[in-house]
mmCIF file of the N, C-alpha and C atoms, coordinates in Angstrom:
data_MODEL
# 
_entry.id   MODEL 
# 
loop_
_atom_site.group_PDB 
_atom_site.id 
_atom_site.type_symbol 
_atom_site.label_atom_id 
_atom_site.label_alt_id 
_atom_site.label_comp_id 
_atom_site.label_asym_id 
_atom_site.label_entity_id 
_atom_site.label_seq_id 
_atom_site.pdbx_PDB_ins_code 
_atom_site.Cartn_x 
_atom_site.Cartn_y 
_atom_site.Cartn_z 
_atom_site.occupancy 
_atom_site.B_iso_or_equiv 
_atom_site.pdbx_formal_charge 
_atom_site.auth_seq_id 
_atom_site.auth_comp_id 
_atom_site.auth_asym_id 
_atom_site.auth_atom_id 
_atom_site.pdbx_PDB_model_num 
ATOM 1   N N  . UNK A 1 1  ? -37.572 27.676  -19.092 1.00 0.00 ? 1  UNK A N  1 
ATOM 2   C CA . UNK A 1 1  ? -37.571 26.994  -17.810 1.00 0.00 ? 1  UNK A CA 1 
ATOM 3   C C  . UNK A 1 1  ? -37.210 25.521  -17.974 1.00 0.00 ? 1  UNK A C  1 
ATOM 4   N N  . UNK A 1 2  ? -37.783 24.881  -19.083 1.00 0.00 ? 2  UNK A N  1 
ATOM 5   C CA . UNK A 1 2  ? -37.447 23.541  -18.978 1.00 0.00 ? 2  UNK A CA 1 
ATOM 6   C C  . UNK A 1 2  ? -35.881 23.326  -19.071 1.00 0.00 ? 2  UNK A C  1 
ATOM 7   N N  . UNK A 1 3  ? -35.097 24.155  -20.157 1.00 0.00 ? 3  UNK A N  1 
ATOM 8   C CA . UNK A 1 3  ? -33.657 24.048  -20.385 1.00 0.00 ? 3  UNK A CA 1 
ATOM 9   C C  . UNK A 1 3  ? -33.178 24.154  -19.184 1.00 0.00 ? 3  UNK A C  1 
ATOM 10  N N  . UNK A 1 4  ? -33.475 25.142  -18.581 1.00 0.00 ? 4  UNK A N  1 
ATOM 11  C CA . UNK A 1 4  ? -33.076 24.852  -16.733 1.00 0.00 ? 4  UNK A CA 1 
ATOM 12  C C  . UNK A 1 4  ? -32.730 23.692  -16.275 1.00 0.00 ? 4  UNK A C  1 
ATOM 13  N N  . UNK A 1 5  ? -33.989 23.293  -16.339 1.00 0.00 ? 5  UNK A N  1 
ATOM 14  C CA . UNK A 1 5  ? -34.021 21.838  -15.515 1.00 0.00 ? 5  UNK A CA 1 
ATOM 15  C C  . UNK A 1 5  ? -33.518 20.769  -16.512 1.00 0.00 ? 5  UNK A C  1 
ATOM 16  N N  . UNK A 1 6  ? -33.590 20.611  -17.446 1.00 0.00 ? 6  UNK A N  1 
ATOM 17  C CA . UNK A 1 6  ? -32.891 19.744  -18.176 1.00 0.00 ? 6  UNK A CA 1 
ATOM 18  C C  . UNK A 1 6  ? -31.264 20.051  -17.963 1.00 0.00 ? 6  UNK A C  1 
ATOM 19  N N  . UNK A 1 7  ? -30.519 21.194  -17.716 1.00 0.00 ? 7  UNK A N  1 
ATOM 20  C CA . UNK A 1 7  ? -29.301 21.604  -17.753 1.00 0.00 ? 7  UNK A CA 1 
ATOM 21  C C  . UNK A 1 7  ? -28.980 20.759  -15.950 1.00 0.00 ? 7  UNK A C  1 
ATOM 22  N N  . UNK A 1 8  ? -29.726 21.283  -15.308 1.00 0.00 ? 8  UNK A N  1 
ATOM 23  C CA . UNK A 1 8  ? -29.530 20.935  -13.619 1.00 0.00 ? 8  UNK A CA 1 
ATOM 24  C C  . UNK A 1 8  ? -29.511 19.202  -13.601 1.00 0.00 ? 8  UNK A C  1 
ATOM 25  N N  . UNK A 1 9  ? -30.499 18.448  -14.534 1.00 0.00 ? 9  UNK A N  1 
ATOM 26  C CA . UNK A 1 9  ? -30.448 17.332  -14.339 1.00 0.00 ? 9  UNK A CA 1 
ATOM 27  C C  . UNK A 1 9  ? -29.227 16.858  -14.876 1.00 0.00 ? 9  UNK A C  1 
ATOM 28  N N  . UNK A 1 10 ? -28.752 16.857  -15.910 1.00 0.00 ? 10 UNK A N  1 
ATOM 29  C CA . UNK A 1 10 ? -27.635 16.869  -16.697 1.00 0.00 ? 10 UNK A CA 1 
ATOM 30  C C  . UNK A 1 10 ? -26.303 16.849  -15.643 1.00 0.00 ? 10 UNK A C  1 
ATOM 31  N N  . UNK A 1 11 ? -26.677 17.984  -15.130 1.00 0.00 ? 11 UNK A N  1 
ATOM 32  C CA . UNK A 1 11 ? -25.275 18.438  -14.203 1.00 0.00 ? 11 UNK A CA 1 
ATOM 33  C C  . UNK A 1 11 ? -25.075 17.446  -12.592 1.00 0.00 ? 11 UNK A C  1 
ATOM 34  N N  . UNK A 1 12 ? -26.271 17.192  -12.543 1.00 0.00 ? 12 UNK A N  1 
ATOM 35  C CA . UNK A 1 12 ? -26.684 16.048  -11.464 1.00 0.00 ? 12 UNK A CA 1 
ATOM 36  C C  . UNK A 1 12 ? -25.918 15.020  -12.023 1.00 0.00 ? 12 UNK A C  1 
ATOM 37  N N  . UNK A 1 13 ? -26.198 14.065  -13.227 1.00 0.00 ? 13 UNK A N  1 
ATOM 38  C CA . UNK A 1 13 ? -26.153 13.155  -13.422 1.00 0.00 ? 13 UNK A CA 1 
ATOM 39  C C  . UNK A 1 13 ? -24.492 13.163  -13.268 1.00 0.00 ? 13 UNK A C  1 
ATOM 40  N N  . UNK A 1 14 ? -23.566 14.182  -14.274 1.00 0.00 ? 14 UNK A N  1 
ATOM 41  C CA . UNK A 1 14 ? -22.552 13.793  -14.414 1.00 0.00 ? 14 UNK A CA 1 
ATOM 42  C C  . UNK A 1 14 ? -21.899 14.081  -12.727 1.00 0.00 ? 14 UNK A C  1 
ATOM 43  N N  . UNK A 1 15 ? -22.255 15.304  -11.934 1.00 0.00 ? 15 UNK A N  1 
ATOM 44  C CA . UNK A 1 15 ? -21.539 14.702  -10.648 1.00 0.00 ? 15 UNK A CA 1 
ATOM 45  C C  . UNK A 1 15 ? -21.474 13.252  -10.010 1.00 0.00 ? 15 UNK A C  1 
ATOM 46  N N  . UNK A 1 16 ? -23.040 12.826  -9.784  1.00 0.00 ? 16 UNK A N  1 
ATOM 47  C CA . UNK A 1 16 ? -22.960 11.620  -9.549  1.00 0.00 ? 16 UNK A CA 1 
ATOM 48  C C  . UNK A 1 16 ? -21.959 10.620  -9.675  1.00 0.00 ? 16 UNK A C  1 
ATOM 49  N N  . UNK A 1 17 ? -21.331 10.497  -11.452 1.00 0.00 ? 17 UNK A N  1 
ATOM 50  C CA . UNK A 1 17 ? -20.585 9.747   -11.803 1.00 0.00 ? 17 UNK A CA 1 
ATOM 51  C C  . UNK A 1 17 ? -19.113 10.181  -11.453 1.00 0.00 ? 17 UNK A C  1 
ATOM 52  N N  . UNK A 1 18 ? -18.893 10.711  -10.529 1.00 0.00 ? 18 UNK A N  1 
ATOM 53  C CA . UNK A 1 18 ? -17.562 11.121  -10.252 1.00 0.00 ? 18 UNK A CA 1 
ATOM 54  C C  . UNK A 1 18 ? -17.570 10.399  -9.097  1.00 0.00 ? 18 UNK A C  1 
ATOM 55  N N  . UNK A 1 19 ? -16.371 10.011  -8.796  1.00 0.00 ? 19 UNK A N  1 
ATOM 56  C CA . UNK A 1 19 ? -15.842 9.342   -7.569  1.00 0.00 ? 19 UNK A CA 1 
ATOM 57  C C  . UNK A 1 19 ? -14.774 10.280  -6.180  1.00 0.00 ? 19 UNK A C  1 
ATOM 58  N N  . UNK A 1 20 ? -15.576 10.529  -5.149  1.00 0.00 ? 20 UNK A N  1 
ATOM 59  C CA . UNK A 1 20 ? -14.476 10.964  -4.014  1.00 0.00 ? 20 UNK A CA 1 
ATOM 60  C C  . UNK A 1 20 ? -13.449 10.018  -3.729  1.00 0.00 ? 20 UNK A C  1 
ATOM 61  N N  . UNK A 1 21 ? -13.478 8.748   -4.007  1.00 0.00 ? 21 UNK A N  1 
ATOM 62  C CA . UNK A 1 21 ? -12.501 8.187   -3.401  1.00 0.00 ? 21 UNK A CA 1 
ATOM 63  C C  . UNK A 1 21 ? -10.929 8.126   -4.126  1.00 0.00 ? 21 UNK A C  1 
ATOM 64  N N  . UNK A 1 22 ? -10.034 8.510   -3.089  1.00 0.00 ? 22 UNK A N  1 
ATOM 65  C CA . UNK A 1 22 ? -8.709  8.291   -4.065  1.00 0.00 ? 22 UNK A CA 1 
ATOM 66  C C  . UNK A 1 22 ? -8.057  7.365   -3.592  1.00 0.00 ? 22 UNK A C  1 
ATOM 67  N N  . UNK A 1 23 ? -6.769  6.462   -4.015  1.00 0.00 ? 23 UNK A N  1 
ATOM 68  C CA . UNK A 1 23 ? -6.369  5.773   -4.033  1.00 0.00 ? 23 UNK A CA 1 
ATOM 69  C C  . UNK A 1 23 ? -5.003  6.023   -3.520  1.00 0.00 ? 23 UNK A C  1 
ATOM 70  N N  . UNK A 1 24 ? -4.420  4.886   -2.239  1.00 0.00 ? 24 UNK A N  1 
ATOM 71  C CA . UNK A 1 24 ? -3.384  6.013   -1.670  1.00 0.00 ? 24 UNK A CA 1 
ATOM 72  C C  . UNK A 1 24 ? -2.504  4.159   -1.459  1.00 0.00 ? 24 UNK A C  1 
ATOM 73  N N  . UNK A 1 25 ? -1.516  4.447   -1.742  1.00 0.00 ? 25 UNK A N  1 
ATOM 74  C CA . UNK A 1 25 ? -0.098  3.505   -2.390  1.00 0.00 ? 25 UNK A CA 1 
ATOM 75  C C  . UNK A 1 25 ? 0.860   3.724   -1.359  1.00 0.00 ? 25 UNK A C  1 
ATOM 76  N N  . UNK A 1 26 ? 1.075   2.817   -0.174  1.00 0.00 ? 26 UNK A N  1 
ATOM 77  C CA . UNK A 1 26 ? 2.236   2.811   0.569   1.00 0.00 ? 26 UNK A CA 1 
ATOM 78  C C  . UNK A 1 26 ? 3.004   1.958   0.670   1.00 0.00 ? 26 UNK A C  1 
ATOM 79  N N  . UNK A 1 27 ? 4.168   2.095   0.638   1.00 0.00 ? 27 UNK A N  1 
ATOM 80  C CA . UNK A 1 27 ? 5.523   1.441   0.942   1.00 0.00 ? 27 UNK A CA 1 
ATOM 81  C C  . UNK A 1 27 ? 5.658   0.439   2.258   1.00 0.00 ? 27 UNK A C  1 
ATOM 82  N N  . UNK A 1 28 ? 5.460   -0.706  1.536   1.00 0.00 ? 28 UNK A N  1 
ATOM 83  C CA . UNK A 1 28 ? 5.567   -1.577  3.412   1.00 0.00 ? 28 UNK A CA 1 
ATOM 84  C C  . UNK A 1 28 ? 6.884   -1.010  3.959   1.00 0.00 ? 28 UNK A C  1 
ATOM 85  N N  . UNK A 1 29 ? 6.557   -1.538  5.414   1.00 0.00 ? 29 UNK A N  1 
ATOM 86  C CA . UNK A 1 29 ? 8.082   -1.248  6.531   1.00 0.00 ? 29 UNK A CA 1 
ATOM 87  C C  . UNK A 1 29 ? 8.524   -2.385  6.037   1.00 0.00 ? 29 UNK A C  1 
ATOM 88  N N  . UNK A 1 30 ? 9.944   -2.214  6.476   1.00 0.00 ? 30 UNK A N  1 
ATOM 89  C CA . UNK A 1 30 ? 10.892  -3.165  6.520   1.00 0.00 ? 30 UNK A CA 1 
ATOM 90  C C  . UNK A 1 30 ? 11.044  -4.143  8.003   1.00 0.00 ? 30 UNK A C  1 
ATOM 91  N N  . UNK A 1 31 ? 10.783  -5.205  8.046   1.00 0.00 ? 31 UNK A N  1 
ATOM 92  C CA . UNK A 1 31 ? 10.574  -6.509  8.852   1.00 0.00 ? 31 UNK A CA 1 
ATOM 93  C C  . UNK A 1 31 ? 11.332  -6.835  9.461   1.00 0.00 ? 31 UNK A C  1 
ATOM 94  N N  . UNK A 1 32 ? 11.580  -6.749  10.282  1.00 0.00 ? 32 UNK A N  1 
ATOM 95  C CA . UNK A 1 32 ? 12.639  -7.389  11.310  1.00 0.00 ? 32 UNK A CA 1 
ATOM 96  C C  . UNK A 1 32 ? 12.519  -9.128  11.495  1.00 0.00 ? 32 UNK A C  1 
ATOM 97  N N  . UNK A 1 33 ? 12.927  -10.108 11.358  1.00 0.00 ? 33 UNK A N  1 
ATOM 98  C CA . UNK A 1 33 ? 12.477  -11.329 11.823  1.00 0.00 ? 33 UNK A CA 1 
ATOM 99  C C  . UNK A 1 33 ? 13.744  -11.831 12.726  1.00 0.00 ? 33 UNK A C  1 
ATOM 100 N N  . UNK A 1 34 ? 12.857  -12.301 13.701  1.00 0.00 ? 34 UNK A N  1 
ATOM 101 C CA . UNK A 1 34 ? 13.676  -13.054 14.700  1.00 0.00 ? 34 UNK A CA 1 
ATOM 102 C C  . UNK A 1 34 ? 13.751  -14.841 14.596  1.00 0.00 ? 34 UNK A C  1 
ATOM 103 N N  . UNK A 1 35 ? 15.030  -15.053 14.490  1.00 0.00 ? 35 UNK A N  1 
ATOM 104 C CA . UNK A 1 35 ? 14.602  -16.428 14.250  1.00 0.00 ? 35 UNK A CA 1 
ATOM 105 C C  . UNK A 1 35 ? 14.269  -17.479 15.414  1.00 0.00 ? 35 UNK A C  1 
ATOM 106 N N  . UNK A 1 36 ? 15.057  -17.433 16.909  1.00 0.00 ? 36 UNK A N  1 
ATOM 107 C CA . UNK A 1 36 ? 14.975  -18.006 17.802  1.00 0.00 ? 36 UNK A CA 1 
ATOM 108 C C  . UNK A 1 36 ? 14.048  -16.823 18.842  1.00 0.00 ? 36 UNK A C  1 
ATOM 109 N N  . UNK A 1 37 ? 13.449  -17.279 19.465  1.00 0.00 ? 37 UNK A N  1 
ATOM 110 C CA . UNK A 1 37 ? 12.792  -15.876 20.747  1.00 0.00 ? 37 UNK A CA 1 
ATOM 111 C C  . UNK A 1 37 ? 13.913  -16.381 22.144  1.00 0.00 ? 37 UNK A C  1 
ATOM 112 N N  . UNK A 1 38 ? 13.691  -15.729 22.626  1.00 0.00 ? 38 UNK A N  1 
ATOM 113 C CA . UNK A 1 38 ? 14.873  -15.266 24.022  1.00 0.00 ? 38 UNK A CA 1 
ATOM 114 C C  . UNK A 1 38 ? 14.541  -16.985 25.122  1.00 0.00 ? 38 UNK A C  1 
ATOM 115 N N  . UNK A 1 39 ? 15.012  -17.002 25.909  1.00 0.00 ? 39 UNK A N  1 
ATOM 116 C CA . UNK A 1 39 ? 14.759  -18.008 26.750  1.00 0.00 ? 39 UNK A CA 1 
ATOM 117 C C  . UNK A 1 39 ? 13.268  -17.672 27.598  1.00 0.00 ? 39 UNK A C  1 
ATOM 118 N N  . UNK A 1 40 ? 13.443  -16.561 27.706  1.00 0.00 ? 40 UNK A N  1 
ATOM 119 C CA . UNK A 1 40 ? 12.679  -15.343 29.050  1.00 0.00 ? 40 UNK A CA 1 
ATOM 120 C C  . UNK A 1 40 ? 11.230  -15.398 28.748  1.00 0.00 ? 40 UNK A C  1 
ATOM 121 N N  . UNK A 1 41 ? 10.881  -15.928 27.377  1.00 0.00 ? 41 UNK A N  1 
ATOM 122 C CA . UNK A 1 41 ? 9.839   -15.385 26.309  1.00 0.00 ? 41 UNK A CA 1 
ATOM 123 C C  . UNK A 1 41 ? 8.568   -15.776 27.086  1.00 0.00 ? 41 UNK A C  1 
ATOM 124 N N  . UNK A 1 42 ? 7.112   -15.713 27.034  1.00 0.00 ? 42 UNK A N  1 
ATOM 125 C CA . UNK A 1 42 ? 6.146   -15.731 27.172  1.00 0.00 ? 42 UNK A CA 1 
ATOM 126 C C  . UNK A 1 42 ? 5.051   -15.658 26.218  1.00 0.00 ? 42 UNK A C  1 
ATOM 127 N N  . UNK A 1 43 ? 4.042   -16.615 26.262  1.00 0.00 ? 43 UNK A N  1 
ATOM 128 C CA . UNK A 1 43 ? 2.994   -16.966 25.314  1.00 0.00 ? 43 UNK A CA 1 
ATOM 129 C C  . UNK A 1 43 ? 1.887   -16.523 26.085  1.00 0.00 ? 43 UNK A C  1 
ATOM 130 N N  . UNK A 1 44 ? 0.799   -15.488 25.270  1.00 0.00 ? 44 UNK A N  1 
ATOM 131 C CA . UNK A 1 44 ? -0.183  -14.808 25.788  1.00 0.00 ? 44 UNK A CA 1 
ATOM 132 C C  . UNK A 1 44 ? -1.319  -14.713 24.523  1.00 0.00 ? 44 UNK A C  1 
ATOM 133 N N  . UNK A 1 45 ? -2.244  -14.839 24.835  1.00 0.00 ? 45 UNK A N  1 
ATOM 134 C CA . UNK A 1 45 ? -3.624  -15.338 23.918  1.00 0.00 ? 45 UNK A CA 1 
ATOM 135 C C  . UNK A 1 45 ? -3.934  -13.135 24.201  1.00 0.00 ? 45 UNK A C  1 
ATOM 136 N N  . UNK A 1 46 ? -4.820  -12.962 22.658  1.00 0.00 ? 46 UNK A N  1 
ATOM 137 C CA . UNK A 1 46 ? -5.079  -12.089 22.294  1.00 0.00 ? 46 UNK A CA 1 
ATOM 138 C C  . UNK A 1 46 ? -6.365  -12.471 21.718  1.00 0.00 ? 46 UNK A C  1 
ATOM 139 N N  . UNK A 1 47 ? -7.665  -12.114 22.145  1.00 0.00 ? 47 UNK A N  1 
ATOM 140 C CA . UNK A 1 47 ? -8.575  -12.244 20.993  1.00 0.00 ? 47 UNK A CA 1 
ATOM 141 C C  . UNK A 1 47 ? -8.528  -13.333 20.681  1.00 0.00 ? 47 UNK A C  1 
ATOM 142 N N  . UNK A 1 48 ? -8.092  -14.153 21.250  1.00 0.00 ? 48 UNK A N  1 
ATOM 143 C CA . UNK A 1 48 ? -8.302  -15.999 20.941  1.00 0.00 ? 48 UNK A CA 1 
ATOM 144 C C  . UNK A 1 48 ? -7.041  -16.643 19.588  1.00 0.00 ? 48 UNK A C  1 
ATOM 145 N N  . UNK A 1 49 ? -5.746  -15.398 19.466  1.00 0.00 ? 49 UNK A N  1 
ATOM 146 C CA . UNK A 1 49 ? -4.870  -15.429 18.775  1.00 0.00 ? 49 UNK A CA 1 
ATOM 147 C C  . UNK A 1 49 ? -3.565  -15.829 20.058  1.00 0.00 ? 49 UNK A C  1 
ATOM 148 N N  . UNK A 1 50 ? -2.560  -16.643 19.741  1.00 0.00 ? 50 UNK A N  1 
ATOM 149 C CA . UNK A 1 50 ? -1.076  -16.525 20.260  1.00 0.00 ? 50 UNK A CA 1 
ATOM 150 C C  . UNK A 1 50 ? -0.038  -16.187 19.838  1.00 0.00 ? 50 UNK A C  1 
ATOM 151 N N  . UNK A 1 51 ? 0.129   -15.014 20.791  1.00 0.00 ? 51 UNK A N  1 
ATOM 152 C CA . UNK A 1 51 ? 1.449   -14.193 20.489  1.00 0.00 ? 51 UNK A CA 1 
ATOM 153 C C  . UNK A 1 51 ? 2.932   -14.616 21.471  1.00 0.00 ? 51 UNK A C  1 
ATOM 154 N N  . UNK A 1 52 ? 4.000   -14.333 20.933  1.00 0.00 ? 52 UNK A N  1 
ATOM 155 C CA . UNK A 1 52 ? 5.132   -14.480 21.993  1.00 0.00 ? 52 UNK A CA 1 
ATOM 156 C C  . UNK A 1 52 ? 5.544   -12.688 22.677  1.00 0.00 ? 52 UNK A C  1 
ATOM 157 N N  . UNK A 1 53 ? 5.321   -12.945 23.831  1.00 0.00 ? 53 UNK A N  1 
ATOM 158 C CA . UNK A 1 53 ? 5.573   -11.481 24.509  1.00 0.00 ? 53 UNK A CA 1 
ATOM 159 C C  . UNK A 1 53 ? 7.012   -11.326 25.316  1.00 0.00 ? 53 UNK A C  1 
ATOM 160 N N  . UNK A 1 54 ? 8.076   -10.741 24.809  1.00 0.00 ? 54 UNK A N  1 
ATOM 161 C CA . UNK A 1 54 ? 8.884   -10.391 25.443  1.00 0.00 ? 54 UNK A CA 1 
ATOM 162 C C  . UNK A 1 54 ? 9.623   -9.444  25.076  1.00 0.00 ? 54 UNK A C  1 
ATOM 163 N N  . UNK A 1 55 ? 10.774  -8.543  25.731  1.00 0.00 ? 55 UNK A N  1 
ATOM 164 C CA . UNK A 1 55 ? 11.152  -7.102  25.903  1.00 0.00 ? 55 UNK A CA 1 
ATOM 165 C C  . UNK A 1 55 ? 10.293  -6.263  25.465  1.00 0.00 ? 55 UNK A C  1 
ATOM 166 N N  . UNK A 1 56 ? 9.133   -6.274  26.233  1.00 0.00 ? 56 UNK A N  1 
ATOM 167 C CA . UNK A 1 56 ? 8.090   -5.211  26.384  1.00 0.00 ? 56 UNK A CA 1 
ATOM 168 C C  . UNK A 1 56 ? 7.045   -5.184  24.683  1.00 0.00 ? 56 UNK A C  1 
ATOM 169 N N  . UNK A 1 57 ? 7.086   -6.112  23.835  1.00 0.00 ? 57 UNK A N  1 
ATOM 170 C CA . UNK A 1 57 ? 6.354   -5.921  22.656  1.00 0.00 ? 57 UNK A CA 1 
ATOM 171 C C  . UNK A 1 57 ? 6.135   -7.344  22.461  1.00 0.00 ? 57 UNK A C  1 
ATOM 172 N N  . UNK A 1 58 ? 5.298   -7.527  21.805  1.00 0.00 ? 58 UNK A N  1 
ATOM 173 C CA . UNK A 1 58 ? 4.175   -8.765  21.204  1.00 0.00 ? 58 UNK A CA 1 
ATOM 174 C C  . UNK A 1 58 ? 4.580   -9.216  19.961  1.00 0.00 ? 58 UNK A C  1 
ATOM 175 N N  . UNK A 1 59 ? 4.803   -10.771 19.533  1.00 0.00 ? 59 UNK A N  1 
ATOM 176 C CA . UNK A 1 59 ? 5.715   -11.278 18.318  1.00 0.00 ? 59 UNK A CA 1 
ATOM 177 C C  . UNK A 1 59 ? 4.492   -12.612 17.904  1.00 0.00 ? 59 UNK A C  1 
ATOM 178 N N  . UNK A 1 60 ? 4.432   -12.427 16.728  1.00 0.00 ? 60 UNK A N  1 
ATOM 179 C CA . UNK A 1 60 ? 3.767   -13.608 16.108  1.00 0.00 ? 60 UNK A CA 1 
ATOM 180 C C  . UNK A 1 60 ? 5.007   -14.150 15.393  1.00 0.00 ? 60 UNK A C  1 
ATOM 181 N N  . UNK A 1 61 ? 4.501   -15.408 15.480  1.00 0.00 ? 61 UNK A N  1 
ATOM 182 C CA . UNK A 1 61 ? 4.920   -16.726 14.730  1.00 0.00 ? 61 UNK A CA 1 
ATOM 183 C C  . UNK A 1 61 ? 5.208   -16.837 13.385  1.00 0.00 ? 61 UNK A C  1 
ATOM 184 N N  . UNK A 1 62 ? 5.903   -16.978 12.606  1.00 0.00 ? 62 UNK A N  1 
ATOM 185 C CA . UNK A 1 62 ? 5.345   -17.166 11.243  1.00 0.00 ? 62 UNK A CA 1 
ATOM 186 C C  . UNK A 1 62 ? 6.517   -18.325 11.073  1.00 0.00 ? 62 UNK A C  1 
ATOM 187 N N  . UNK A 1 63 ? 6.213   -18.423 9.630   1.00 0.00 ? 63 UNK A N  1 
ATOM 188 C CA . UNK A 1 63 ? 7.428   -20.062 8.737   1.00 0.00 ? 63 UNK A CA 1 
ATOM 189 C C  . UNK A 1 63 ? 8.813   -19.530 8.908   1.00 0.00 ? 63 UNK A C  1 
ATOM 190 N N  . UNK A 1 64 ? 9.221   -17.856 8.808   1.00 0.00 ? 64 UNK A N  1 
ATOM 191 C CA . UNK A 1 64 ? 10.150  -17.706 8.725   1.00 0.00 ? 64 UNK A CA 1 
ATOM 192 C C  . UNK A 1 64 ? 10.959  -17.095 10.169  1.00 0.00 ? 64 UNK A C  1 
ATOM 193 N N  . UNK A 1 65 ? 10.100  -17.250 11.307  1.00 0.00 ? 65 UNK A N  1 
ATOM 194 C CA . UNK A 1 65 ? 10.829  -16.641 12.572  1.00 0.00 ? 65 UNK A CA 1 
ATOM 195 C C  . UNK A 1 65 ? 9.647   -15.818 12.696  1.00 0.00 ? 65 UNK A C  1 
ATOM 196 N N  . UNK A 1 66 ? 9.705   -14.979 14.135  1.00 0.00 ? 66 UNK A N  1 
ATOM 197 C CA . UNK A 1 66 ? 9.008   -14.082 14.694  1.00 0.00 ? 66 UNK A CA 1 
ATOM 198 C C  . UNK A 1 66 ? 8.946   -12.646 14.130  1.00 0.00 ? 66 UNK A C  1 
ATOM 199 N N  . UNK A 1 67 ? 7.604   -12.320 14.075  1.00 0.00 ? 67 UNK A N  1 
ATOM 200 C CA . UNK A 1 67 ? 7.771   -10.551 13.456  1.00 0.00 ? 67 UNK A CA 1 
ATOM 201 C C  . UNK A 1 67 ? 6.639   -9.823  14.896  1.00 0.00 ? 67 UNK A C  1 
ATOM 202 N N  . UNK A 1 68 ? 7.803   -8.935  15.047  1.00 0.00 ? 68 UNK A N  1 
ATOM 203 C CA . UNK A 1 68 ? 6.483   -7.785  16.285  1.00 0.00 ? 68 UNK A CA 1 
ATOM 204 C C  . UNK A 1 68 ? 5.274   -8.079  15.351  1.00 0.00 ? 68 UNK A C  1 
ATOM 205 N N  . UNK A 1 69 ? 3.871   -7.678  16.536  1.00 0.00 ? 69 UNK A N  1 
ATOM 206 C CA . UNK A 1 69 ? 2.476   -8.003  15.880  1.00 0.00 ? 69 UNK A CA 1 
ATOM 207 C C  . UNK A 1 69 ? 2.300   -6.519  16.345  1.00 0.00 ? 69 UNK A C  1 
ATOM 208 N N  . UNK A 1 70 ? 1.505   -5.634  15.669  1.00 0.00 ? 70 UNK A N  1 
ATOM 209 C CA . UNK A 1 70 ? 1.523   -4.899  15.982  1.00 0.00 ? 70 UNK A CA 1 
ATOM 210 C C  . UNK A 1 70 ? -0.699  -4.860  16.619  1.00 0.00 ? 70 UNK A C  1 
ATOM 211 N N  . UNK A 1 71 ? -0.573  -4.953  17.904  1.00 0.00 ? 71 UNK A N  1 
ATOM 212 C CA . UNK A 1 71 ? -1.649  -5.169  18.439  1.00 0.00 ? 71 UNK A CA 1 
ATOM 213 C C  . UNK A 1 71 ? -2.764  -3.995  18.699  1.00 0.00 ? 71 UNK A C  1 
# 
């Protein structure tokens, strides 16, 4: 009986040390940047963030021109 339980604890311990989590590796999208925004454009606060909103999608700012934000 004890080998039992010594075998069960054993078998406890090493599941324990196994990990469910796996590790999953994706490929960024490719970026569109806009360098000038349209005349038409519009500035709209998000969550206390500013985005430029025009032809129907939402654009942040960055150093290098505008990228859709994806909200």
């Amino acid at each position: 009986m004890k080998t039992y339980v010594t075998i069960f604890l054993i078998a406890i311990c090493f599941l324990s040390l196994n990990s469910c989590a796996t590790r999953v590796i994706t490929k960024p999208n490719t970026v569109t940047v806009i360098k000038t925004p349209p005349k038409n454009y519009k500035i709209v606060r998000v969550n206390g963030k500013r985005y430029y909103f025009w032809n129907g999608k939402h654009y942040k700012k960055t150093r290098r021109g505008y990228v859709v934000a994806l909200i």
